[in-house]
C-alpha positions as protocol buffer text, in pm:
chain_id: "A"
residue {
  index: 1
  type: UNK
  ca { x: 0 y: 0 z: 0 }
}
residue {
  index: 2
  type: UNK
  ca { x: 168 y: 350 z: -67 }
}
residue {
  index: 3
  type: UNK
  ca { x: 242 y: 616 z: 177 }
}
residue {
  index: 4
  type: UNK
  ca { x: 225 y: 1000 z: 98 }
}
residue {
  index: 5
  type: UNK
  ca { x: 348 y: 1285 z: 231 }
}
residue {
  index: 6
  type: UNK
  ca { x: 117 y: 1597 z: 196 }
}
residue {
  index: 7
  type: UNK
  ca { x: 301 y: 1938 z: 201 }
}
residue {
  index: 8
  type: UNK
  ca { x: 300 y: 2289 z: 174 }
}
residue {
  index: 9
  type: UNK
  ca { x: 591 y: 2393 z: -7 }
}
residue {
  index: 10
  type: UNK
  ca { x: 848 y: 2239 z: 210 }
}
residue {
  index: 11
  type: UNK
  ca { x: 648 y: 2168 z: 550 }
}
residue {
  index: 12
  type: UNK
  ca { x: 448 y: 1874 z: 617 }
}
residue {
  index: 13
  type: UNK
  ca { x: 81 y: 1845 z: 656 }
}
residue {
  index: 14
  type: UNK
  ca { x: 82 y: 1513 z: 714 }
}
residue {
  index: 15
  type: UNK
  ca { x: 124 y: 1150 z: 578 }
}
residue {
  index: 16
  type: UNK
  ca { x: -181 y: 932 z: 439 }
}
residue {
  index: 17
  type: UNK
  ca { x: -94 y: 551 z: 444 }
}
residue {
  index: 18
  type: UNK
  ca { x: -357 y: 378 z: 209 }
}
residue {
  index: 19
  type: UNK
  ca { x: -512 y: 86 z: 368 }
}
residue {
  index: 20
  type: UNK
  ca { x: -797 y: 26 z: 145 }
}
residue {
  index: 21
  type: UNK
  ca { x: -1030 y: 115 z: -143 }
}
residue {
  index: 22
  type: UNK
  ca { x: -1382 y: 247 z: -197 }
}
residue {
  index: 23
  type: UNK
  ca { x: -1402 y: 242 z: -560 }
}
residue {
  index: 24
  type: UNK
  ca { x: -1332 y: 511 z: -727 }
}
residue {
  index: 25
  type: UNK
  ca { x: -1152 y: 591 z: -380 }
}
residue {
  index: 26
  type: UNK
  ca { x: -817 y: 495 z: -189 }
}
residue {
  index: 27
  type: UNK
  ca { x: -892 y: 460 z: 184 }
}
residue {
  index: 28
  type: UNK
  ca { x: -599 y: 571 z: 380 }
}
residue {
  index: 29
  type: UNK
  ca { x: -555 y: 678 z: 738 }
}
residue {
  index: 30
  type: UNK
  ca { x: -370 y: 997 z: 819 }
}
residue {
  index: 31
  type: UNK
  ca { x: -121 y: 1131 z: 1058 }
}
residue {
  index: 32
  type: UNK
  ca { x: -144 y: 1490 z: 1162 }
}
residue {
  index: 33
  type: UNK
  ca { x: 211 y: 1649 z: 1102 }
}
residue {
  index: 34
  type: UNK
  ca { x: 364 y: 2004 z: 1199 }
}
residue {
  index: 35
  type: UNK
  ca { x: 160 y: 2177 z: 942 }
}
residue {
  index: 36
  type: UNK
  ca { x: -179 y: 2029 z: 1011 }
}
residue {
  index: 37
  type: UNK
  ca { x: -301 y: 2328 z: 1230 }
}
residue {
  index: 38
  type: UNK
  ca { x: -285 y: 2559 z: 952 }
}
residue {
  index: 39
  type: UNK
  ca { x: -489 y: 2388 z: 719 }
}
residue {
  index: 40
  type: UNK
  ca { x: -703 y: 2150 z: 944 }
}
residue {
  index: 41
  type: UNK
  ca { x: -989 y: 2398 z: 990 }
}
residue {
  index: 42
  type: UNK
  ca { x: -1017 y: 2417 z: 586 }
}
residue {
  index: 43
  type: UNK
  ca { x: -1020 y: 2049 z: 534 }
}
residue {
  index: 44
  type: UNK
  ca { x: -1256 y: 2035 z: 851 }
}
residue {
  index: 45
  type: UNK
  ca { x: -1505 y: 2276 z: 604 }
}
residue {
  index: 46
  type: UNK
  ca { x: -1450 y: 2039 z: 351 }
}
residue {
  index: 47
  type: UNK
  ca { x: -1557 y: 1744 z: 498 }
}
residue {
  index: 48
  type: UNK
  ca { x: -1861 y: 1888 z: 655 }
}
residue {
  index: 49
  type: UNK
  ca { x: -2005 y: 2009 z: 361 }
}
residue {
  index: 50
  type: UNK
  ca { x: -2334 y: 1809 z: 276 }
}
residue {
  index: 51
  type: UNK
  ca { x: -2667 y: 1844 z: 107 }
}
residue {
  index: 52
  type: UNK
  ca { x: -2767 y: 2011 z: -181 }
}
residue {
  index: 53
  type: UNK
  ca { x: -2558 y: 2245 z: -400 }
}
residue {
  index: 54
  type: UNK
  ca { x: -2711 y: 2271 z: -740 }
}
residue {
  index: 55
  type: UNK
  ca { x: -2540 y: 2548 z: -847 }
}
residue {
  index: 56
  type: UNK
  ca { x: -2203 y: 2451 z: -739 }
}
residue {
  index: 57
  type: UNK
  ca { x: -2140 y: 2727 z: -516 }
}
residue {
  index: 58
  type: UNK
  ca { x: -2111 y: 2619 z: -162 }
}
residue {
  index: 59
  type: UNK
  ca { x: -1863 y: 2367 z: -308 }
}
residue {
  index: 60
  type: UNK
  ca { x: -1640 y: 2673 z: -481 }
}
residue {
  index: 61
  type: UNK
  ca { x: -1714 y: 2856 z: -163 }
}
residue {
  index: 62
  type: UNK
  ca { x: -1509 y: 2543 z: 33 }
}
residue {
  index: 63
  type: UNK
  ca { x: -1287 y: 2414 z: -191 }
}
residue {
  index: 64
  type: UNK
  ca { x: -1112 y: 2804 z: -345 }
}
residue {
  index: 65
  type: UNK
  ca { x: -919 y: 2816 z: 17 }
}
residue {
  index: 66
  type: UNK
  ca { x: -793 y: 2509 z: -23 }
}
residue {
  index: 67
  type: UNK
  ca { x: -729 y: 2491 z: -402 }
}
residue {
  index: 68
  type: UNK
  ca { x: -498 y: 2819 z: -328 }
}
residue {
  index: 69
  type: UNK
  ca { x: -270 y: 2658 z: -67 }
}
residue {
  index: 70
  type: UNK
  ca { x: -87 y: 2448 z: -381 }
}
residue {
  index: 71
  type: UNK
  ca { x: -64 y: 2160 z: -137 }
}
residue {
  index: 72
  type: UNK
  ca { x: 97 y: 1832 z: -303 }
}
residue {
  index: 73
  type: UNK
  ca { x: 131 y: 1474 z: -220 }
}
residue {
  index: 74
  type: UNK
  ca { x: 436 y: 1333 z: -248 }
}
residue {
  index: 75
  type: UNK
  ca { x: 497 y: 943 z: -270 }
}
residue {
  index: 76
  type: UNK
  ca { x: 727 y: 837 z: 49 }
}
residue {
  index: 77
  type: UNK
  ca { x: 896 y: 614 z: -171 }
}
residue {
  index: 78
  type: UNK
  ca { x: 998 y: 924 z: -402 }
}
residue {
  index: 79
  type: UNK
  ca { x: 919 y: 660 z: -667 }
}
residue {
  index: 80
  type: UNK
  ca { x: 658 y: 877 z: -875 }
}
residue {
  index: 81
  type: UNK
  ca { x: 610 y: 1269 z: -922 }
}
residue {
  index: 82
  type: UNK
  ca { x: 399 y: 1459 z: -626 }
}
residue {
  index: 83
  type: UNK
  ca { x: 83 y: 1480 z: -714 }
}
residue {
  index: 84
  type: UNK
  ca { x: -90 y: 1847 z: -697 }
}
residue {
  index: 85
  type: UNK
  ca { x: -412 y: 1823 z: -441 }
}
residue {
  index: 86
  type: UNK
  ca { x: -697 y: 1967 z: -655 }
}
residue {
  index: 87
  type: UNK
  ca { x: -500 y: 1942 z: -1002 }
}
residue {
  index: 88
  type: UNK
  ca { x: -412 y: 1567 z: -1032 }
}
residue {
  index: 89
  type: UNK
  ca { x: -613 y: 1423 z: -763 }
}
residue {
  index: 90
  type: UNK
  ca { x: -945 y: 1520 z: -513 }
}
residue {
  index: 91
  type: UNK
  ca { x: -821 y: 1492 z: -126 }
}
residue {
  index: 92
  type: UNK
  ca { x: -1060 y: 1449 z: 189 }
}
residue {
  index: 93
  type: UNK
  ca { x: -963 y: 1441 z: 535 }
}
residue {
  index: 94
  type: UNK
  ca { x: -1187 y: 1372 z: 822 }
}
residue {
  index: 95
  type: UNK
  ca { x: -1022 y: 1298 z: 1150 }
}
residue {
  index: 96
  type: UNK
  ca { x: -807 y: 1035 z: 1080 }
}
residue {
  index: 97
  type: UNK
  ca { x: -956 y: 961 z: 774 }
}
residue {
  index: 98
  type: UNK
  ca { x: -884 y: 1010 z: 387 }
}
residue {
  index: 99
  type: UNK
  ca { x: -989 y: 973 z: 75 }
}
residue {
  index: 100
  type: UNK
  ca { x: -750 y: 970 z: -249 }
}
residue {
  index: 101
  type: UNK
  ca { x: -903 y: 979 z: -594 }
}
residue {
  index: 102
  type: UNK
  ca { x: -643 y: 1004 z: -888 }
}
């Protein structure tokens, strides 16, 4: 199962371990790191966002803040390129919880 790191520029966020899959999702559990307390309350948003939104714009409303922090995920292994969160892939985190699509 693959490991990722998921940074800001150079400080880490945290690390997602993948320990499953939800089709057309990779389950992984993650680990708070240094970083986490700037960006938790955004992801926090993210995950509590529910119900309707036919035009879109709760969603936008949400997802902007997080889209402009250019956060990546890169592969422990260093084995492929990081991925851009938002670009190349679609990131939740809830708790200890993620959820990978890419």
């Amino acid at each position: 199962m693959a490991q990722w790191w998921l940074l800001r520029e150079e400080v880490l966020i945290g690390e997602l371990s993948e320990h499953g899959c939800d089709q057309p999702f990779f389950l992984a559990r993650f680990t708070p790191g240094p970083g986490w307390e700037s960006v938790g309350a955004l992801f926090e948003a993210w995950a509590a966002l529910e119900g309707p939104d036919p035009d879109g714009s709760r969603t936008v409303a949400v997802l902007r803040p997080l889209q402009d922090l250019e956060l990546r995920l890169a592969p422990v292994d260093g084995r492929q390129p990081p991925l851009r969160v938002f670009r190349n892939c679609l990131l939740s985190i809830d708790g200890s919880e993620a959820r990978l699509r890419y």
